[in-house]
N, C-alpha and C positions, 0 to 999 in steps of 0.2 A: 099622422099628418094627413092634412086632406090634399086632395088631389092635386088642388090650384094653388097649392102653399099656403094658404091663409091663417094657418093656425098661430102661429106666429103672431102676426097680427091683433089676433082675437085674444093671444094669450096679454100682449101687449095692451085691450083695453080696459081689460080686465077688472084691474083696479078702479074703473069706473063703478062696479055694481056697488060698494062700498058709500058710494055718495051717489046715488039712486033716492030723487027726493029734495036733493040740493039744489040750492045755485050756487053756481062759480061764474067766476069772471074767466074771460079769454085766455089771461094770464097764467090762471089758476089749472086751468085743463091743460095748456100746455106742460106748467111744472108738472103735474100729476102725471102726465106721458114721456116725458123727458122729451119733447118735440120743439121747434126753433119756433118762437114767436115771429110769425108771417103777415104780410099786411097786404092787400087787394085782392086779386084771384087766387094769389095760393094760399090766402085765410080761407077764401072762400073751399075750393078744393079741399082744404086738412079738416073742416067743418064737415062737410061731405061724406069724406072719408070715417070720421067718428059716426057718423049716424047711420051707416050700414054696420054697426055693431049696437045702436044707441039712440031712441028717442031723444032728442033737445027740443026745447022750446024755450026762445029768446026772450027775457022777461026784461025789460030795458036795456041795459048793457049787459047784462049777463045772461048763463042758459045754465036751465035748469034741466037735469036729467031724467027724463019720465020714466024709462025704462028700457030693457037689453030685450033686444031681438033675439 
């Protein structure tokens, strides 16, 4: 476990490398994380939060996963 607890987390996004290459919709990354579909700042936030584990780039309504940091 690392220092700041993170692993957890990290274990948590994990399932991301899998669809590395994809797009998903909003919906979709949520089901994949088992996370509460959120709407204003704490989409914005939980979007945040995925991408200090995860490249996205928004390709109209959906984001595609470039790749794991």
């Amino acid at each position: 476990m690392s220092i700041n607890g993170d692993d957890s987390l990290e274990d948590k996004y994990a399932i991301l490398q899998n669809y590395i290459g994809q797009e998903l919709s909003y919906k979709q990354l949520c089901g994949l994380l088992n996370e509460e579909i959120k709407g204003g700042k704490a989409k914005q936030y939980q979007l945040r939060r995925i991408e200090q584990y995860f490249e996205l780039c928004k390709i109209r309504q959906k984001y595609k996963i470039i790749k794991k940091y």
